[in-house]
DOSE-609639 format. One line per 3 residues: their letters; for each residue x, y, z of C-alpha. Coordinates in nm, 2 decimals, decimal comma, always signed. Example, Ala and Ser with C-alpha at 12.3 -4.5 7.8 and 13.67 -1.06 7.14 Angstrom:
BEGIN
AS> +1,23:-0,45:+0,78 | +1,37:-0,11:+0,71
***
This chain:
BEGIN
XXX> -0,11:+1,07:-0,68 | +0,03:+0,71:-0,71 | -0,22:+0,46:-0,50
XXX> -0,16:+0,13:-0,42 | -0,35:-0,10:-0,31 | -0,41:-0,23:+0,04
XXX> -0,44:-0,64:+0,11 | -0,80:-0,76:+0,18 | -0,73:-1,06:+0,47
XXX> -1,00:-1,23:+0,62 | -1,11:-1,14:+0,97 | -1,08:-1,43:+1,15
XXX> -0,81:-1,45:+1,44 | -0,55:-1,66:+1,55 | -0,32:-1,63:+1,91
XXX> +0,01:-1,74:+1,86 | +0,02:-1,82:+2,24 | -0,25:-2,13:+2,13
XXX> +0,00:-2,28:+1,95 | +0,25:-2,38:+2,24 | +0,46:-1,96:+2,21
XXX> +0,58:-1,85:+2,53 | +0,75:-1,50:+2,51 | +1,03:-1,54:+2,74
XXX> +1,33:-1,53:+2,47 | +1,47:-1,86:+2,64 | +1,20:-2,11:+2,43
XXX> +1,23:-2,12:+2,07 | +0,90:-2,07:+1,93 | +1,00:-2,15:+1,56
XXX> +0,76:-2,45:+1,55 | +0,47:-2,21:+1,71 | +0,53:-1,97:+1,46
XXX> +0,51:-2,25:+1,17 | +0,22:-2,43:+1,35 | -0,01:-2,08:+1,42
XXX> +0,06:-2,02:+1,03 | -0,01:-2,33:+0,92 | -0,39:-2,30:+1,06
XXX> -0,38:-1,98:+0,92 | -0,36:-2,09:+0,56 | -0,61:-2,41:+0,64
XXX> -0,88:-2,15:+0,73 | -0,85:-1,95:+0,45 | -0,66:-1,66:+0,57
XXX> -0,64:-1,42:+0,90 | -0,49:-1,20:+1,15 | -0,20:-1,43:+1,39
XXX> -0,18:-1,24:+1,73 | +0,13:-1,19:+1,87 | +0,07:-1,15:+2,20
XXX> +0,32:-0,93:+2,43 | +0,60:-1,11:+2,54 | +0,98:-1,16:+2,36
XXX> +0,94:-1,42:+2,14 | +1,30:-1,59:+2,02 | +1,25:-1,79:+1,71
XXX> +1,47:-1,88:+1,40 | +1,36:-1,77:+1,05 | +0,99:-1,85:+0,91
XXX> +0,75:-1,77:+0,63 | +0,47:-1,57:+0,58 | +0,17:-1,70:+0,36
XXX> -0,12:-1,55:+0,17 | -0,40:-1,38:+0,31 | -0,25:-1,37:+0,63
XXX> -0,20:-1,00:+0,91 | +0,13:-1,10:+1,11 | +0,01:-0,86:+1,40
XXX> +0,22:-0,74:+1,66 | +0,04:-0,65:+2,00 | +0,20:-0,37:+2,21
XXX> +0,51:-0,51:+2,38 | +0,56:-0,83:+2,15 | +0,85:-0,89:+2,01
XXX> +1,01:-1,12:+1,76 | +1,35:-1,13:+1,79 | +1,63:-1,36:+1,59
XXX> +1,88:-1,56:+1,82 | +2,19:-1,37:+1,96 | +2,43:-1,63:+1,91
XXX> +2,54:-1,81:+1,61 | +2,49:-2,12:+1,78 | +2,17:-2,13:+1,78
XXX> +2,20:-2,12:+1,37 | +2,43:-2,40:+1,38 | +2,72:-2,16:+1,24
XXX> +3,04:-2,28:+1,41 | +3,23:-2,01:+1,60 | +3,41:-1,81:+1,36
XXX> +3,74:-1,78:+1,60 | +3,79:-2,10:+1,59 | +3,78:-2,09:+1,18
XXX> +3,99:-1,79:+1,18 | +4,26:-2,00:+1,40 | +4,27:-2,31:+1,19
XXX> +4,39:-2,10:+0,89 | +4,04:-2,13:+0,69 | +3,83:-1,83:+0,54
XXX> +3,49:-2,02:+0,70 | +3,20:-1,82:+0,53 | +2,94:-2,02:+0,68
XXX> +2,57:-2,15:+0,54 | +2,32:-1,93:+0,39 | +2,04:-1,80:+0,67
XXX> +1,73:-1,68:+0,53 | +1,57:-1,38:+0,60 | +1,41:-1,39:+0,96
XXX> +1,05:-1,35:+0,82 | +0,99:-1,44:+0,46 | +0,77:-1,49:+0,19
XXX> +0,75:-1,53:-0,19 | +0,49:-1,50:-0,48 | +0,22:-1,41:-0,17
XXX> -0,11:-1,23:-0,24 | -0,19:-1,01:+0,03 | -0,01:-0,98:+0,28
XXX> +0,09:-0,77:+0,61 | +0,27:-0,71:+0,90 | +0,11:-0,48:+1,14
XXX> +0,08:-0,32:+1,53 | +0,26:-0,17:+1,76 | +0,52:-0,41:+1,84
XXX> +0,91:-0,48:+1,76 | +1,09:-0,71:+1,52 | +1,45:-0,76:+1,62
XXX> +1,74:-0,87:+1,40 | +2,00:-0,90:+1,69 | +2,24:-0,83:+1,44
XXX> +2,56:-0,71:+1,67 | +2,77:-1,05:+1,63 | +2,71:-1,04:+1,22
XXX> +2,83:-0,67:+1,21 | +3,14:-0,82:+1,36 | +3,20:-1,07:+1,12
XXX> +3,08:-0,92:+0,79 | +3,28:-0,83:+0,45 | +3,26:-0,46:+0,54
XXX> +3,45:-0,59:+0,89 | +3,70:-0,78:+0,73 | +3,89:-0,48:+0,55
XXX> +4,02:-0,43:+0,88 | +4,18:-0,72:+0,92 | +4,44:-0,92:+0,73
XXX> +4,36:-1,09:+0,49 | +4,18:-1,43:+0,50 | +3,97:-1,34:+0,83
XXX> +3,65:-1,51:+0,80 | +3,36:-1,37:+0,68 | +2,96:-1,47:+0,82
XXX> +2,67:-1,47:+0,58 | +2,43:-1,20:+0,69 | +2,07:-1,31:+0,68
XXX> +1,83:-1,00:+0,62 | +1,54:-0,94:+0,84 | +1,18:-0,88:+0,63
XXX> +1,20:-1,07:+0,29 | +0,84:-1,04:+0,13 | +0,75:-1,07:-0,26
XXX> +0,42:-1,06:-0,44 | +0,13:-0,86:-0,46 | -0,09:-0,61:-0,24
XXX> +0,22:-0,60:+0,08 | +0,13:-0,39:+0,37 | +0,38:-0,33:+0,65
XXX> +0,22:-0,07:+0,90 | +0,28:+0,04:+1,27 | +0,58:-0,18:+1,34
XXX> +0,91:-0,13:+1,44 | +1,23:-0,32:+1,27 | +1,51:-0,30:+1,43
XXX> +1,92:-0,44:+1,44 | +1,92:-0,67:+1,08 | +2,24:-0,84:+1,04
XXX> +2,18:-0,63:+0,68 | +1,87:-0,53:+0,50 | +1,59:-0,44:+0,73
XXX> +1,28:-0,44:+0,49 | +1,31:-0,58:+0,10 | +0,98:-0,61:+0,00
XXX> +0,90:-0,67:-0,40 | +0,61:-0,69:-0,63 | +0,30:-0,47:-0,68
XXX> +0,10:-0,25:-0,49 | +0,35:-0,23:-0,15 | +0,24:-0,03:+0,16
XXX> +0,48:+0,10:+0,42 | +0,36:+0,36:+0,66 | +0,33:+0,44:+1,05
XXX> +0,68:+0,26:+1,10 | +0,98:+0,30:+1,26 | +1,33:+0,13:+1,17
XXX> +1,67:+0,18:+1,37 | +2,04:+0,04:+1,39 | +2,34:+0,18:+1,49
XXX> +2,50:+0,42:+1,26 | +2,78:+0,23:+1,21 | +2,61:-0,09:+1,12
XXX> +2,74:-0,24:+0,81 | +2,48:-0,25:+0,48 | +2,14:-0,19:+0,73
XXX> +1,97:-0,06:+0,49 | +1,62:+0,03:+0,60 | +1,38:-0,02:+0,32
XXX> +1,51:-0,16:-0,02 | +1,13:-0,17:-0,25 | +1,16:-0,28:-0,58
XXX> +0,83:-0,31:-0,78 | +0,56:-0,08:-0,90 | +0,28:+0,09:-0,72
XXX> +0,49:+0,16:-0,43 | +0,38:+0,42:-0,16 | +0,58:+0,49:+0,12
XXX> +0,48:+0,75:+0,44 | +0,54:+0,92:+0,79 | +0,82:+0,66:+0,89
XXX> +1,12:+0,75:+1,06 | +1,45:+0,58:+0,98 | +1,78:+0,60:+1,17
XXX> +1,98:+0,32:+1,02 | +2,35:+0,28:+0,90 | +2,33:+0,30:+0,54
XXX> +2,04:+0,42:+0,26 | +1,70:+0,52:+0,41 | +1,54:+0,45:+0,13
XXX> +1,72:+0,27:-0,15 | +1,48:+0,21:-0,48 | +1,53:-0,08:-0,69
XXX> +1,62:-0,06:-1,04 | +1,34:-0,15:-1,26 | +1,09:+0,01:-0,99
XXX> +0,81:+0,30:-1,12 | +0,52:+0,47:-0,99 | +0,66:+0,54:-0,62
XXX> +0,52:+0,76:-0,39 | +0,74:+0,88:-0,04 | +0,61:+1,12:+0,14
XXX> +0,64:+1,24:+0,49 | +0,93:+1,05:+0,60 | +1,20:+1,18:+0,90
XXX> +1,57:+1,01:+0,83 | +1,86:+1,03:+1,10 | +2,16:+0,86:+1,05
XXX> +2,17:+0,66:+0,70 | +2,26:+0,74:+0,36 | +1,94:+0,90:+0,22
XXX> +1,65:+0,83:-0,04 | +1,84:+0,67:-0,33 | +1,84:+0,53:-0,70
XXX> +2,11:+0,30:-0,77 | +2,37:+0,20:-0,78 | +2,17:-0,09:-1,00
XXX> +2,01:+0,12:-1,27 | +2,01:-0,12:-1,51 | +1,63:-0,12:-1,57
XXX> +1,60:+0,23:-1,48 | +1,37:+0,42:-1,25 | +1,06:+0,63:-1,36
XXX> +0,77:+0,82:-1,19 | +0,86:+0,89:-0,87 | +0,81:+1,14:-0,62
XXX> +0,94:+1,26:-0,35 | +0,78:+1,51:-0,09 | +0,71:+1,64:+0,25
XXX> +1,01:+1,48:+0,40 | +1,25:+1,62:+0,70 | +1,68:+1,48:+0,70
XXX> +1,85:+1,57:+1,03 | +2,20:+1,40:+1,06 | +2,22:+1,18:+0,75
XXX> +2,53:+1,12:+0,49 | +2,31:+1,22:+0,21 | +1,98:+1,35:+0,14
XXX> +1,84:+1,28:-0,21 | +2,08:+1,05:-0,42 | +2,09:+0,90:-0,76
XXX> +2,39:+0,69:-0,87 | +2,52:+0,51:-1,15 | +2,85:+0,38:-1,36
XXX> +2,96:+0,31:-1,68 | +2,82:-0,04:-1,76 | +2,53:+0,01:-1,51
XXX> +2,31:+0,13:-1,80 | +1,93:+0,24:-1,73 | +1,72:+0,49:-1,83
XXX> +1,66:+0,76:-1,47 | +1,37:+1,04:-1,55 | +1,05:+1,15:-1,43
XXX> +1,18:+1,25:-1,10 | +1,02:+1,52:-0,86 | +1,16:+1,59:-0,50
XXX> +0,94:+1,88:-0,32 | +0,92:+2,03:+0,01 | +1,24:+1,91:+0,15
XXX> +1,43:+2,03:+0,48 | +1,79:+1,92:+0,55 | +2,03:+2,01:+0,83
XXX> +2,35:+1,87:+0,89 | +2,34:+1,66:+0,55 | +2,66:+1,56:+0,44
XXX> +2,58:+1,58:+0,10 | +2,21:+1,67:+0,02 | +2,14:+1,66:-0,34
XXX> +2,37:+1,40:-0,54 | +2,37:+1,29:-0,93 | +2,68:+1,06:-0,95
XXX> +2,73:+0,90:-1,27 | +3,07:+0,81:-1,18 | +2,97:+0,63:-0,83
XXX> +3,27:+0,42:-0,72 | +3,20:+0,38:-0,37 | +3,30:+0,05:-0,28
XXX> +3,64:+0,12:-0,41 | +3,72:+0,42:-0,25 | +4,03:+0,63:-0,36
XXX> +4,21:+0,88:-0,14 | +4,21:+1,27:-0,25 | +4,50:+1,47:-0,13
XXX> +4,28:+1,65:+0,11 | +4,27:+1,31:+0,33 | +3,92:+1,23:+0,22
XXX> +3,75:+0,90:+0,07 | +3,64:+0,95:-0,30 | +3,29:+0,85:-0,44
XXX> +3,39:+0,94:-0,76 | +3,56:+0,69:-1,02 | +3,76:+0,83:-1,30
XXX> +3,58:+1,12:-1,52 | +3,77:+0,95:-1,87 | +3,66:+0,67:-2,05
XXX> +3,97:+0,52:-2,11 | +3,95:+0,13:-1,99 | +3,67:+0,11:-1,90
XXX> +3,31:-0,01:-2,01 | +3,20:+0,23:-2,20 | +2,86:+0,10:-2,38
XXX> +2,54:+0,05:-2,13 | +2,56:+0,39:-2,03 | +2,33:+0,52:-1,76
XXX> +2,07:+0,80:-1,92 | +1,92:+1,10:-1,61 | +1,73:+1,34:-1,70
XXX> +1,38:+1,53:-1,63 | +1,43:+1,54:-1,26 | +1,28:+1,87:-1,06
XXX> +1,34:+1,92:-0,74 | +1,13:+2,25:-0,54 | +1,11:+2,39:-0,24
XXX> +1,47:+2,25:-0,05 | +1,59:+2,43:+0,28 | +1,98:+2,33:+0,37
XXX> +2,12:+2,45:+0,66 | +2,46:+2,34:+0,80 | +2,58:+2,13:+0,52
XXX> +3,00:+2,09:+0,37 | +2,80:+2,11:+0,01 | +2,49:+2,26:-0,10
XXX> +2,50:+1,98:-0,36 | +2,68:+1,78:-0,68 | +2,58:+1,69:-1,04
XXX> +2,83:+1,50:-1,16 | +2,78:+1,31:-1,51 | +2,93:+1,13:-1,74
XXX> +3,15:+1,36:-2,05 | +3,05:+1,14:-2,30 | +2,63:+1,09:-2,19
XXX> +2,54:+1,38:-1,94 | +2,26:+1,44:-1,72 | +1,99:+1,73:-1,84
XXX> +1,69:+1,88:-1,82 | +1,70:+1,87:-1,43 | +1,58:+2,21:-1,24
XXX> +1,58:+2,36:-0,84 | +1,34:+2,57:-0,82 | +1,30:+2,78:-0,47
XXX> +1,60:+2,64:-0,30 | +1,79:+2,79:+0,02 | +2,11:+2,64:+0,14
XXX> +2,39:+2,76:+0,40 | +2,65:+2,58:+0,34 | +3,02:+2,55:+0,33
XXX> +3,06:+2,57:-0,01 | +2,80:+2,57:-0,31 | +2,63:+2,33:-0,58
XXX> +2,91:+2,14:-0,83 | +2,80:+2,10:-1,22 | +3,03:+1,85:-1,37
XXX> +2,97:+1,74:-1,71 | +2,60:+1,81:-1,71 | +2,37:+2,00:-1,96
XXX> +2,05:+2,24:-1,92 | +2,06:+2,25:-1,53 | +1,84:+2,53:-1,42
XXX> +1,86:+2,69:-1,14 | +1,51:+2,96:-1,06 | +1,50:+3,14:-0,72
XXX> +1,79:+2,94:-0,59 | +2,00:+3,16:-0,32 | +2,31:+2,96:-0,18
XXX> +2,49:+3,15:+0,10 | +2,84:+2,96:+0,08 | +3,11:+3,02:+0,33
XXX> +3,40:+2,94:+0,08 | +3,40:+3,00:-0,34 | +3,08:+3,08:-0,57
XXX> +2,74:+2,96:-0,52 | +2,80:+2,75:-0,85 | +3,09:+2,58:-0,95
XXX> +3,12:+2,46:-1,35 | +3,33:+2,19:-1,46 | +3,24:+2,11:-1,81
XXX> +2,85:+2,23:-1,77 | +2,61:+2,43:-1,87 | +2,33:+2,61:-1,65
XXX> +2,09:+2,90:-1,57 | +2,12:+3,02:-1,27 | +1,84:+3,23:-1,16
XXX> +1,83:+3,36:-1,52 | +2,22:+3,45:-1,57 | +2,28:+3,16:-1,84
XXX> +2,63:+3,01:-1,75 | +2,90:+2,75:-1,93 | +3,20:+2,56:-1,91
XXX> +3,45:+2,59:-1,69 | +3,47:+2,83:-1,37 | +3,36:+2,92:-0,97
XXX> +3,65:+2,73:-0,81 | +3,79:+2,36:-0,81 | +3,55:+2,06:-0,86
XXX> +3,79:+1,84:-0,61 | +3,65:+1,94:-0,27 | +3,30:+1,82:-0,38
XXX> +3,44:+1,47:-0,44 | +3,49:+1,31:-0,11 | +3,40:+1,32:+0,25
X> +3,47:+1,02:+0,51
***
């Protein structure tokens, strides 16, 4: 198993109410919050109590050897008004004719090149992120063109070493909920939640090595779990994810992703399940992957290798469907920097009630191999999709699909529980492209 390890903080205690706090979410407490950790860090290190209450404050930092804990019924919650950021109103921009994109607001709590560090309890970090949704780039493709657009600040921002994040709940970031970075990072025991519909709220973006993540439950509007490149030696285990777009690699895999697993976990409701995805030009190396002991049900899509991931430029497919999936030829585009997947086992997967029971689809020229289901069931729609991908096996595997064959071929090759398959057949690749 893949261990991190846990801060060591000092025992001594702080009460943020000592410092002139007063949880009423009418007095801004940002200079409490600054004060309480500032006599932190002069003794040495501690735990700042955060006493119940609703505590309204602008954006501050964490320091070393410090336990921001969060007593039942406390919450910290970001401003509801860009006002109290000093962003003007963005109507009144939009009138005057100007794209206004407004200042840069850091992260709500922050902190870089720290040495243990945490955020515990059972208390509530809130983003109050409704008036950035309306205002974001994601927004502004709905309108005409030269709309403004609002700077989104993020909501946990922590890098450095030995980063525990336990108990807590995070909850409506104007974007990212958690990005924490570094060695040895902790999350467990927590819960993170926006709307479904809530542009880029990620829940967790880790990037490091010695990660562990476990029993959290996420219901967010975009990835669950989205593992930055460079990251190794990650452990998830035992998470339960709503709404959201899944555990995923990439889009970045420029400095790859190795040694990670994935297990014990339960999707209900989410646009994907387990996702890695790449581009021409995005380079990396992907391997050492193992997913196990997986239920889905209602998963949109819940196994997905996409080496031709083109999501931010969707196309439309003739069905009426958003594509995923750029072009499958070379021709003009990047074609050195190539992303590399392979040795990546996934075991014991239960889909019920899913369009797909999954994709592979890889690049012709550099295509995924070596990956293997082993003691999978799915009812689905339709079945699993090889596109240009090599030595995909397939051991115990029974997919009960409503429409076409269990296994569709495009340009792959494949064992399927023992029955050694190739090229080209099953049914048409295209209805495993898209899906709104």
């Amino acid at each position: 198993d893949i261990v991190a390890a846990l801060p060591v903080i000092p025992d001594a205690t702080f009460n943020l109410g000592d410092y002139g706090a007063v949880g009423d979410f009418k007095t801004d407490n940002t200079d409490a919050f600054k004060k309480a950790i500032a006599a932190v860090t002069a003794a040495g290190g501690g735990h700042l109590i955060v006493p119940e209450g609703m505590y309204k404050t602008l954006p501050f930092t964490l320091a070393s050897h410090m336990d921001l804990h969060l007593n039942a019924g406390a919450v910290i919650k970001a401003p509801e008004t860009f006002a109290d950021y000093g962003i003007p109103d963005p109507n009144d921009a939009y009138i005057n004719g100007t794209r206004y994109v407004g200042k840069t607001v850091p992260a709500l709590i922050s902190g870089t090149n720290l040495t243990d560090v945490a955020i515990t309890g059972p208390g509530t970090i809130d983003g109050s992120g409704k008036e950035f949704w309306r205002w974001s780039d994601k927004d502004d493709r709905l309108y005409p063109a030269g709309r403004p657009v609002v700077n989104r600040p993020r909501l946990v921002v922590l890098s450095g070493q030995r980063i525990h994040v336990e108990g807590v709940t995070l909850t409506n970031s104007p974007m990212f909920h958690l990005v924490p970075s570094g060695s040895d990072i902790t999350i467990e025991n927590i819960r993170i939640v926006a709307p479904s519909d809530a542009p880029n709220s990620d829940a967790m973006d880790p990037n490091g090595q010695r990660i562990v993540i476990r029993n959290c439950e996420i219901d967010t509007g975009d990835d669950d779990v989205a593992i930055g490149s460079g990251s190794h030696d990650i452990l998830i285990e035992g998470l339960t994810c709503l709404h959201g777009h899944g555990i995923s690699i990439g889009s970045n895999t420029a400095r790859g992703v190795y040694h990670m697993i994935v297990r014990n976990c339960t999707f209900d409701g989410t646009d994907n399940g387990l996702r890695i995805k790449s581009y021409r030009g995005g380079g990396g190396e992907v391997h050492d992957i193992t997913y196990s002991n997986i239920t889905m049900k209602n998963v949109r899509r819940p196994f997905d290798i996409n080496m031709l991931y083109d999501g931010n430029t969707p196309t439309v497919l003739p069905n009426g469907l958003y594509s995923d999936v750029g072009p499958r030829s070379p021709d003009g585009q990047r074609t050195n920097s190539l992303p590399y997947f392979h040795d990546i086992h996934i075991s014991n997967l239960n889909i019920t009630g899913s369009p797909i029971a999954g994709r592979i689809v890889g690049l012709p020229e550099k295509m995924p191999f070596d990956i293997t289901f082993t003691n999978v069931t799915a009812k689905t729609d339709r079945g699993f999709l090889v596109q240009d991908g090599t030595n995909i096996t397939f051991t115990n595997v029974k997919i009960d699909a409503a429409v076409g064959d269990p296994l569709v071929l495009d340009n792959g090759t494949a064992s399927f529980n023992g029955e050694s398959k190739t090229g080209t057949s099953g049914g048409p690749s295209m209805p495993f492209y898209g899906g709104n």
